[in-house]
C-alpha positions as CSV (number, residue, x, y, z in Angstrom):
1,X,66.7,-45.0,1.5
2,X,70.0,-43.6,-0.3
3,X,68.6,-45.5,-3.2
4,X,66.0,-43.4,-3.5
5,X,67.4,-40.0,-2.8
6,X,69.9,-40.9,-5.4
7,X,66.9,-41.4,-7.8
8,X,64.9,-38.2,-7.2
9,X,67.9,-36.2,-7.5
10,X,68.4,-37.9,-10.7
11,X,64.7,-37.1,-11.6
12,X,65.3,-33.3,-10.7
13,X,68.4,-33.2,-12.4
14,X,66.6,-34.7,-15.7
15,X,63.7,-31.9,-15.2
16,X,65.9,-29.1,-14.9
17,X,67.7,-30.1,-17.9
18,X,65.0,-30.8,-19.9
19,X,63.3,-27.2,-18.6
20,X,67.2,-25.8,-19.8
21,X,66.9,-27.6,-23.3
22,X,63.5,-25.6,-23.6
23,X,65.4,-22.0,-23.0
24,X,63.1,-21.9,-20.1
25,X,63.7,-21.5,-16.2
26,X,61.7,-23.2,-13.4
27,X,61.5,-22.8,-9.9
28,X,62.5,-25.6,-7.1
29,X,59.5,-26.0,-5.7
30,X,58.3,-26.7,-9.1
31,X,60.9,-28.9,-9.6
32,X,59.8,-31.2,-6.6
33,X,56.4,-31.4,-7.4
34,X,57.1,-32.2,-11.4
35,X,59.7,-35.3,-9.7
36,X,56.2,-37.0,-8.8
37,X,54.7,-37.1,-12.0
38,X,56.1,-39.7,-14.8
39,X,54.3,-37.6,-17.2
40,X,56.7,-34.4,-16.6
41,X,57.8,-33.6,-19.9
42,X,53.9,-33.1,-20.7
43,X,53.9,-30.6,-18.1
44,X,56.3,-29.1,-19.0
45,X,55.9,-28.7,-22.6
46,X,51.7,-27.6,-21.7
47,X,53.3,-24.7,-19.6
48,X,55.4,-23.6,-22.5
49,X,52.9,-23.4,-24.6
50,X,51.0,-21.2,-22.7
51,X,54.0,-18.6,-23.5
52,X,55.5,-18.9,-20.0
53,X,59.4,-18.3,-20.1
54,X,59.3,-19.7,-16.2
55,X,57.9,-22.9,-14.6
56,X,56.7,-22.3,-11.3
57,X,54.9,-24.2,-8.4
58,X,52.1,-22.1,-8.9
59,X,51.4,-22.7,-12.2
60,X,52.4,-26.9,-12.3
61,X,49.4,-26.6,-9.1
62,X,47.2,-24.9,-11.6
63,X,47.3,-28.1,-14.3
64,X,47.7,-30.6,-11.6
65,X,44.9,-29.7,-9.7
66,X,42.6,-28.0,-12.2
67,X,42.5,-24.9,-9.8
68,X,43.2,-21.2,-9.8
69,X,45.9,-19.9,-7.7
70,X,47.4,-16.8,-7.1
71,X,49.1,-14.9,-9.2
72,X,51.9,-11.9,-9.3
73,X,54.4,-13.3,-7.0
74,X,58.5,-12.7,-8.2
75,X,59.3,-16.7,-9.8
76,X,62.4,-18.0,-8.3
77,X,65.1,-18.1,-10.6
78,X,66.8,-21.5,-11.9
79,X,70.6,-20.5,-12.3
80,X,71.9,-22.7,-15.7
81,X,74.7,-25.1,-15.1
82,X,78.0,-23.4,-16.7
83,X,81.9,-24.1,-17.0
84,X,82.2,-20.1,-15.7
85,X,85.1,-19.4,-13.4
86,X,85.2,-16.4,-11.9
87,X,88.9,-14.8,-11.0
88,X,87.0,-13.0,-8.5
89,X,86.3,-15.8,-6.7
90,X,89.3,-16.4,-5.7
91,X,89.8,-12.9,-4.3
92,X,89.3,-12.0,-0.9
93,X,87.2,-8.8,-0.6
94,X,88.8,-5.8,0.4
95,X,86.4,-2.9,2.1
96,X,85.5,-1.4,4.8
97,X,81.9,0.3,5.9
98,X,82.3,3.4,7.0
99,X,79.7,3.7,10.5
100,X,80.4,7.0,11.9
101,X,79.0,8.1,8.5
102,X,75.7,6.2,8.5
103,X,72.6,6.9,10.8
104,X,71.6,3.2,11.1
105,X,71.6,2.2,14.9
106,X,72.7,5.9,15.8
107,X,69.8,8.2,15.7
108,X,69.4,11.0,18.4
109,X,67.1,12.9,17.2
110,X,64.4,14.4,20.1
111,X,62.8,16.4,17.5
112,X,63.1,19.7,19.4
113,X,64.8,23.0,18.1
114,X,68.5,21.9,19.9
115,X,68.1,19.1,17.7
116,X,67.8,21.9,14.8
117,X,70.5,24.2,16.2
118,X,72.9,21.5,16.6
119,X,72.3,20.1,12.9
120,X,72.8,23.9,11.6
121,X,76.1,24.5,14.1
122,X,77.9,20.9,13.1
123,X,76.6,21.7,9.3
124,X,78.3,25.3,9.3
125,X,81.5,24.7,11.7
126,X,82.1,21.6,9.4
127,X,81.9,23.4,6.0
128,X,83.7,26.4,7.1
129,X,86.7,24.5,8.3
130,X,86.5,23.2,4.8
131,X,87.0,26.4,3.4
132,X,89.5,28.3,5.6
133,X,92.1,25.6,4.4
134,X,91.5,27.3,0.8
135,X,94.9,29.3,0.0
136,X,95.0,32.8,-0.3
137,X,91.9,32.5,1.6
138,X,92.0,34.2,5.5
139,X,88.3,35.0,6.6
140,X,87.3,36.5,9.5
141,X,84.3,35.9,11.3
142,X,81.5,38.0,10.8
143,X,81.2,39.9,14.0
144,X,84.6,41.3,13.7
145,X,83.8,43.0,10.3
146,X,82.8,45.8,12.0
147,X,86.8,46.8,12.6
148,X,87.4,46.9,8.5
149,X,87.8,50.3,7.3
150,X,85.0,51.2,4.5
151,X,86.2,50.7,1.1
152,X,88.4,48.1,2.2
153,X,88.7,44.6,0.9
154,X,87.8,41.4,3.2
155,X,87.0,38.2,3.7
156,X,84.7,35.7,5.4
157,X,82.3,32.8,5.5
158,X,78.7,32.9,5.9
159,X,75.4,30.6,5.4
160,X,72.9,31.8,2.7
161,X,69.8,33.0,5.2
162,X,68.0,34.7,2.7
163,X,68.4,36.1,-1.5
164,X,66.6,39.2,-3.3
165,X,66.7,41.6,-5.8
166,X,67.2,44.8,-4.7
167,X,65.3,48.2,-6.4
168,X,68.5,49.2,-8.5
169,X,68.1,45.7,-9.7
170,X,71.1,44.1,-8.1
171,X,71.4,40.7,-6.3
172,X,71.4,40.7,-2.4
173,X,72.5,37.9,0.0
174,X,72.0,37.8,3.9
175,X,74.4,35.7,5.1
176,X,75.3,34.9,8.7
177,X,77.5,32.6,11.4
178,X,77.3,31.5,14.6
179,X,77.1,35.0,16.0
180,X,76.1,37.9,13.6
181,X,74.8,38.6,9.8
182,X,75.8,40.8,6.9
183,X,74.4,41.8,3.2
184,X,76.7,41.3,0.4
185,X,75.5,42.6,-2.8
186,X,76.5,41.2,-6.7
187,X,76.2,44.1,-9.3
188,X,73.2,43.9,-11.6
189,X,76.4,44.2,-14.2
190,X,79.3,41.7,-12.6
191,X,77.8,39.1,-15.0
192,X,80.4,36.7,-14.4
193,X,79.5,36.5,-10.4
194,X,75.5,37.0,-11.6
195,X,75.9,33.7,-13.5
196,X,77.7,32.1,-10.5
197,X,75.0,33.3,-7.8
198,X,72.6,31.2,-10.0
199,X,73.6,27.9,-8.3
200,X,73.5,29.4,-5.1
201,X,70.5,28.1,-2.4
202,X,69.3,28.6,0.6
203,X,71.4,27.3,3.6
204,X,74.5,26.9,1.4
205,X,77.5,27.8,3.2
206,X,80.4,29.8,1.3
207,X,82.8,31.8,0.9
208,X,83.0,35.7,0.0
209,X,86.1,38.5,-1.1
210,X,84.2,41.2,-0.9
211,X,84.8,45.4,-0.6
212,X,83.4,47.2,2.5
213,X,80.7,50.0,1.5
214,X,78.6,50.2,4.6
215,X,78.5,49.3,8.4
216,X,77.0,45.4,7.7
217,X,77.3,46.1,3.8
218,X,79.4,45.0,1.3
219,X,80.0,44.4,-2.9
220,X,80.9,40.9,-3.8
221,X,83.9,40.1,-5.9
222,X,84.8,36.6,-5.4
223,X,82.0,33.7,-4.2
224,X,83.0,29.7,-3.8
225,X,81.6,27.0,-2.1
226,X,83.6,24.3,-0.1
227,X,83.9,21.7,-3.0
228,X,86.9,18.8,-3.4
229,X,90.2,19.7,-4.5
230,X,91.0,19.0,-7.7
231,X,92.8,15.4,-7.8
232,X,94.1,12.8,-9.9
233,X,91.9,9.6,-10.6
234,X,92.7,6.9,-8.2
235,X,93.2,3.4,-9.0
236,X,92.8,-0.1,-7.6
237,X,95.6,-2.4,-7.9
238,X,93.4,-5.3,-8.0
239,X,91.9,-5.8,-11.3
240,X,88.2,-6.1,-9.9
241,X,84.8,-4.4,-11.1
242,X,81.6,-3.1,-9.4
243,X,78.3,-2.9,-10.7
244,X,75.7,-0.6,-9.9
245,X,72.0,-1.0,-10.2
246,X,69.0,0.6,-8.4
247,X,65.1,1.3,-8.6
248,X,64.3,-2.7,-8.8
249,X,60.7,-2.0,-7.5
250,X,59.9,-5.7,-6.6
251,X,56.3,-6.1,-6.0
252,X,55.0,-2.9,-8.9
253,X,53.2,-4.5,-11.5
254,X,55.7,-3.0,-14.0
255,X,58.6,-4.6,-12.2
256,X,60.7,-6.0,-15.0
257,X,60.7,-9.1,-13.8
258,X,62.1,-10.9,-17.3
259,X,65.0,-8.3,-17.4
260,X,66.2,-8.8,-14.1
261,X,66.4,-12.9,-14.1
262,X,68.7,-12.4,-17.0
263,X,70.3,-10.1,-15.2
264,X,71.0,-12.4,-12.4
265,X,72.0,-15.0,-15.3
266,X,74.5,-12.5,-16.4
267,X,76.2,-12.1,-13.1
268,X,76.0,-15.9,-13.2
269,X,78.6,-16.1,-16.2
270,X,76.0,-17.3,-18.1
271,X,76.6,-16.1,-22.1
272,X,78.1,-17.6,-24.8
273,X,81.1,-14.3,-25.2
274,X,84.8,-16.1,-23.6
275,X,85.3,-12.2,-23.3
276,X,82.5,-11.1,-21.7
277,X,82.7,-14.0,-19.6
278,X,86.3,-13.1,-18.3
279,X,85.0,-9.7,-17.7
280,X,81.9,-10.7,-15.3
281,X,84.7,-12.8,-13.6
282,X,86.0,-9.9,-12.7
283,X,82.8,-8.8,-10.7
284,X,83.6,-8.3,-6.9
285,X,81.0,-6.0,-5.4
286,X,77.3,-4.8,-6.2
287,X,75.8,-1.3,-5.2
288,X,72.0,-1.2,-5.0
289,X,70.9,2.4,-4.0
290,X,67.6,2.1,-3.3
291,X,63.5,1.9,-3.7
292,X,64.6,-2.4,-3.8
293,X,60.7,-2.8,-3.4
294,X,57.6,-0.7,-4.2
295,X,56.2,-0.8,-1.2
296,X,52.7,-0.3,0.4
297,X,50.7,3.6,0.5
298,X,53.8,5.3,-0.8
299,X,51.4,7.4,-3.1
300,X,48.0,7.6,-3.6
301,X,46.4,4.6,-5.6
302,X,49.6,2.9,-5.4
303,X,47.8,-0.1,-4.2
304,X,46.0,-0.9,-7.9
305,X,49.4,-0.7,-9.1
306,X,50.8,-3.7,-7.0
307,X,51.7,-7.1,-8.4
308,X,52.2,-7.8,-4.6
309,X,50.3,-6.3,-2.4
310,X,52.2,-7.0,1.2
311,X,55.3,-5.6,2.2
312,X,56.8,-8.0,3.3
313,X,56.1,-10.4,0.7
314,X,57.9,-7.8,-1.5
315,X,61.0,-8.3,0.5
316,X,60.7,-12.0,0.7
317,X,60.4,-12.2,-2.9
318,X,63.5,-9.4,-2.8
319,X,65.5,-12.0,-0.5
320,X,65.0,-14.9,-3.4
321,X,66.5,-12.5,-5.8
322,X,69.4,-12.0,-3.8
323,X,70.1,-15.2,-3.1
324,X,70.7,-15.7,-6.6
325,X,74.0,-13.3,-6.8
326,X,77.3,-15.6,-5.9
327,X,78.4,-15.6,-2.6
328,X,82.2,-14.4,-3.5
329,X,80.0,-11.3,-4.5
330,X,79.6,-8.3,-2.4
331,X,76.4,-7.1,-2.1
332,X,75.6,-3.2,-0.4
333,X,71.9,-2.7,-0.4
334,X,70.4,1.1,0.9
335,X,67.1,2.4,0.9
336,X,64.9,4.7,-0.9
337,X,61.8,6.3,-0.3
338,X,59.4,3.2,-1.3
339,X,61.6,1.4,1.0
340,X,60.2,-0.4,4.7
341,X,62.2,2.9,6.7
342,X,61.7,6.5,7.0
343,X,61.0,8.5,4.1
344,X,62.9,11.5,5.8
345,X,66.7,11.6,5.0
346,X,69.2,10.4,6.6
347,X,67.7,6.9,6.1
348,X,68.6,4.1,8.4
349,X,69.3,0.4,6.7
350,X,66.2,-1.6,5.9
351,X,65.0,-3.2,9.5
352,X,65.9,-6.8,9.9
353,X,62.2,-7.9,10.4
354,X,61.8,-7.1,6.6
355,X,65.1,-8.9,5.4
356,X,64.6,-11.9,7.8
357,X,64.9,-14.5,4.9
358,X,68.6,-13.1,3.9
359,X,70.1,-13.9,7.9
360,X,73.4,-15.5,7.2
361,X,74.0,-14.8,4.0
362,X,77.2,-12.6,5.3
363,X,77.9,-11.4,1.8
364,X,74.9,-9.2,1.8
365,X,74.6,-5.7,3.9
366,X,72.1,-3.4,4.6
367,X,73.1,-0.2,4.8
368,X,71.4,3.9,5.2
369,X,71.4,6.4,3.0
370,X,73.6,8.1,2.6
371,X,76.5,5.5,3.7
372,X,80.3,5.6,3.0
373,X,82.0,1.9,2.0
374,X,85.4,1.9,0.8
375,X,86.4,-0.5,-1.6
376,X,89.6,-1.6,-3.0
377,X,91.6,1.5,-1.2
378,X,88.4,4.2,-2.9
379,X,86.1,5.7,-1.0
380,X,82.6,5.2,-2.6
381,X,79.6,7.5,-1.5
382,X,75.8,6.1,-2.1
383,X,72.7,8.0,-1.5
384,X,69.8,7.1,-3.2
385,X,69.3,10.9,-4.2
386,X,65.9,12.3,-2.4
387,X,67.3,15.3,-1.9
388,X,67.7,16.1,-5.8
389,X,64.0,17.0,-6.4
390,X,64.6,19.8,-4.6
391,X,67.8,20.6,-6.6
392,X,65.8,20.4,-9.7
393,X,63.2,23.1,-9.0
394,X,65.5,25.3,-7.5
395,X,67.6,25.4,-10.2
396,X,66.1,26.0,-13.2
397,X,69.0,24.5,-15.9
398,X,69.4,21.2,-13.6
399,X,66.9,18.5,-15.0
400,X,66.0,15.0,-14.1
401,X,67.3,13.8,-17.4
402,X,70.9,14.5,-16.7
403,X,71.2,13.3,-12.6
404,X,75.2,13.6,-12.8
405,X,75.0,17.1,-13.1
406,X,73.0,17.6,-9.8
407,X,75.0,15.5,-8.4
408,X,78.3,17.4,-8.7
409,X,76.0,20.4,-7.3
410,X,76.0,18.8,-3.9
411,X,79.8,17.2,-4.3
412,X,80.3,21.3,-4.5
413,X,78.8,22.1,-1.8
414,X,80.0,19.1,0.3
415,X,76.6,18.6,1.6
416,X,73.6,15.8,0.1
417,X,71.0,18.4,2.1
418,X,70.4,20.9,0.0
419,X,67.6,23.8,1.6
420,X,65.7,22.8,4.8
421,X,62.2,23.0,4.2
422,X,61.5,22.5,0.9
423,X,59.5,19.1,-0.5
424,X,62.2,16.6,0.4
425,X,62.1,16.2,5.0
426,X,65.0,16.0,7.0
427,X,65.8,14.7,10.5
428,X,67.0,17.1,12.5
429,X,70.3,14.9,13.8
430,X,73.0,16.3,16.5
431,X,75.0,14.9,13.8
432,X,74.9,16.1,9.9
433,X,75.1,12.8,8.1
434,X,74.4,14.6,5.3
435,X,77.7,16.3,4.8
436,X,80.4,14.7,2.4
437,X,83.0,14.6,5.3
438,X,85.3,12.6,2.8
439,X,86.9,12.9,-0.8
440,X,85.0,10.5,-2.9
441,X,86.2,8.3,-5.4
442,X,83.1,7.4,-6.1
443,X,79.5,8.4,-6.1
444,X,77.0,5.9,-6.4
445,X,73.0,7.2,-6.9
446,X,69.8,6.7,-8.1
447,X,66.3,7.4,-7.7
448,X,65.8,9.7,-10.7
449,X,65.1,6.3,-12.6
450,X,67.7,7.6,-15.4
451,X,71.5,6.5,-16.0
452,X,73.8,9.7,-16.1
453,X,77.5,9.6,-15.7
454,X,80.4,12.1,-14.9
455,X,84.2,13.0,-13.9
456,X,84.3,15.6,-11.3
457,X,87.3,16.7,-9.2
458,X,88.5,12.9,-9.1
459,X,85.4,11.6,-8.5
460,X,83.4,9.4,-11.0
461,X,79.8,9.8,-10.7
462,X,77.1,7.2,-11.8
463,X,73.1,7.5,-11.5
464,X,72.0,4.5,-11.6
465,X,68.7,3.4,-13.8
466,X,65.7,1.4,-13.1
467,X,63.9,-2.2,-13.3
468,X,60.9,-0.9,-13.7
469,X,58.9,-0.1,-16.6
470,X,57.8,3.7,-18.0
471,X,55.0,4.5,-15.2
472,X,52.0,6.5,-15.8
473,X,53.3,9.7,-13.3
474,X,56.2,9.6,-15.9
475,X,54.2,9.5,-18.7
476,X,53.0,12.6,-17.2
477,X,56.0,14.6,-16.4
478,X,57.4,13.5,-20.2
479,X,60.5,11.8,-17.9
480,X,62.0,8.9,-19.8
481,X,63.4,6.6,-17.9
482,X,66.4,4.6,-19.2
483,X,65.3,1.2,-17.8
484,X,67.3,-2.7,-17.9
485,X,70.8,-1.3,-17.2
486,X,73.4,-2.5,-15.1
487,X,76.4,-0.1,-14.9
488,X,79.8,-2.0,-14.9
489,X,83.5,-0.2,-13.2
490,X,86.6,-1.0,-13.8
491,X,88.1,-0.1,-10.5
492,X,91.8,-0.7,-11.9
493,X,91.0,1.3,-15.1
494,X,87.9,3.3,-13.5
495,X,86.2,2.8,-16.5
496,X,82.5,2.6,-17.1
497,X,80.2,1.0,-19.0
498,X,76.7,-0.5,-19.5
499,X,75.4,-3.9,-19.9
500,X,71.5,-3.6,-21.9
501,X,69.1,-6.0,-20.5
502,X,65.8,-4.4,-21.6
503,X,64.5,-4.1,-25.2
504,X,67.0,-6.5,-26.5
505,X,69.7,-4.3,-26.6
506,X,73.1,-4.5,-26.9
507,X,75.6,-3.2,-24.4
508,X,77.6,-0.5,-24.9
């Protein structure tokens, strides 16, 4: 008997190296049916000619049996033997997920309006503690403006509640707290504060120095929103990297299917570059942010558009992908809005009936959006980035080409919720866990299907791209997306850089 188990895996190993000689990959099941057949090489070289890159069970049923068989399922991926030694490996990993910041497994939303008034008080008591620490800042509530001589200068903090032009052409704000309201006007000819109040939304929360000219009245000289101090860059001591990637879409016809396997050989070690080989050593911890499937009914006629056409084959065919990535790699998977969870933000992690196939695999976590991990000693904020659509149309020099910059919009305003209302739903939690209650080191997105990068205020932001091909709603909107990238970080060095999968592209 260990005769013959010694002689198939003899037989397997001669396959998969004969498949390897061919620059080709094949599947295991594959594998163990091509271990039956003397002829194998026949096979083999038949399925090749067909232009298939990948040998899978499906298609060695389809010549051994002379029948058809489904088609569109995500091939497994055949990892090629290599001499790669990763330093990382031999690294313990170093974070730490940050619950209290992530909704998954602490929902409490009733849906009634305490549920509302209790998201608006935490969202405003929160942010305004944020900016009474600003120097040479001193506000006073609201309802105590009344006692401030006319003409006199003042200061306080109040949520936008509503924004118009007034007759003489000037720029009027209601803002209120917890207890009363007020109207600050901004001169039709302060264009400094004019070009300021052009970020400013609906249910932002800021702060005001402004003169007294009326009873609940005043002039505007000074607006700000909570934002981050402005710090240094922090640095790991370890010499250790991340990559980012988002967007795969598994189960969309125009999954990149082909990009993505060598993107998994990548992370493998497997290229012919020393140097590029010591730097994927490096490699401690993936971020995925989201839409990791396509999903079922997310639009309308989504369904002709579906390699797979079950959601939870998309995830199972997800779960064989994963299993791919080393196991000395840390992997942080959150959800998006084609994801198997609420479309409404904040997102819980990705229920466990959907990611069944990846129990034990302790290297790999499920997370919501947003979530909080720190890493290495920096604090790294993901959110797959819902909210920004709203963002977009609201301000009119914000575009979906260049994410980063919307993306230091809501690092500004401490807060990923951006108006309540609009296109994007929220869940009214007790809790905001939309806030940015920490300093970020990081801020991980995606979503908009388009890489964009930026420094702000110590924090290094990176949009992540996609795995899917140019879609026809796309096509529409004239959005290109910037497809087949993973995004490497230094975390020693914090610096950033791509690695090209699609087009045949180099790396940058």
């Amino acid at each position: 008997m260990k005769e013959n188990l010694v002689l198939e895996n003899s037989k397997e190993r001669e396959i998969i190296n004969y498949v390897s000689e061919k620059n080709a990959l094949i599947d295991s099941k594959a594998v163990e049916q091509l271990a039956a057949e003397e002829s194998f090489r026949e096979i083999i070289d038949e399925l090749l000619q067909e232009n298939s890159f990948l040998i899978t069970s499906e298609k060695v049923n389809t010549k051994l049996l002379k029948k058809d068989t489904k088609i569109g399922r995500v091939k497994e991926v055949i990892i090629k033997s290599t001499r790669f030694k990763a330093a990382a490996k031999e690294q313990e990993p170093n974070y730490k997920i940050l619950h209290e910041y992530d909704v998954t497994d602490q929902s409490s939303c009733e849906g009634n309006v305490k549920d509302f008034m209790m998201l608006f008080r935490d969202k405003f008591e929160f942010l305004s503690e944020i900016l009474k620490k600003r120097p040479q800042f001193s506000p006073k509530q609201i309802s105590k403006l009344s006692r401030v001589s006319k003409n006199s200068d003042t200061e306080f903090v109040g949520m936008v509640y509503r924004k118009w032009q007034t007759k003489n052409d000037h720029l009027a704000i209601e803002l209120e707290d917890n207890e009363a309201s007020c109207i600050v006007l901004i001169l039709k000819d302060d264009f400094k504060l004019n070009k300021l109040a052009e970020h400013l939304l609906l249910d932002d929360v800021i702060g005001v120095k402004a003169r007294k000219i009326g009873d609940e009245l005043f002039i505007a000289k000074e607006i700000f929103w909570p934002d981050l101090p402005q710090r240094p860059i922090k640095r790991a001591e370890r010499n250790l990297s991340i990559v980012g990637i988002s967007d795969l879409h598994v189960g969309s016809k125009l999954f990149l299917e082909k990009e993505f396997s060598n993107f998994i050989e990548w992370i493998n070690g497997n290229t012919d570059s020393e140097k590029e080989k010591e730097r994927i050593g490096r490699i401690k911890y993936l971020l995925i942010c989201g839409d990791n499937v396509d999903g079922v009914g997310v639009y309308p006629d989504q369904f002709d558009e579906l390699a797979i056409k079950d959601v939870f084959e998309q995830y199972d065919n997800l779960a064989e992908l994963m299993k791919k990535i080393p196991e000395y790699i840390e992997v942080f998977i959150i959800p998006g809005q084609h994801d198997a969870t609420r479309r409404a933000d904040p997102q819980p992690a990705i229920p466990k009936e959907f990611r069944k196939n990846l129990a034990g695999y302790g290297n790999i976590h499920f997370l919501g959006s947003p979530t909080w991990v720190t890493i290495e000693g920096l604090k790294c904020m993901l959110y797959h980035g819902a909210s920004l659509h709203d963002l977009y149309t609201s301000v009119n020099f914000l575009k979906a080409s260049e994410p980063q910059k919307a993306m230091a919009e809501l690092l500004k305003r401490r807060d990923i919720m951006i108006t309540y209302g609009l296109r994007q739903p929220y869940v009214p939690e007790k809790k905001d866990y939309m806030l940015i209650r920490e300093e970020p080191d990081f801020y991980f997105g995606g979503d908009m299907h388009h890489n964009g990068y930026d420094q702000y205020r110590g924090c290094s932001i990176i949009n992540c791209g996609t795995w899917q091909e140019r879609t026809e709603f796309q096509i529409q909107l004239g959005h290109i997306p910037t497809p087949g990238i993973a995004v490497e970080v230094d975390l020693n060095t914090r610096e950033i850089r791509e690695k090209q999968f699609y087009g045949g592209r180099n790396s940058k």
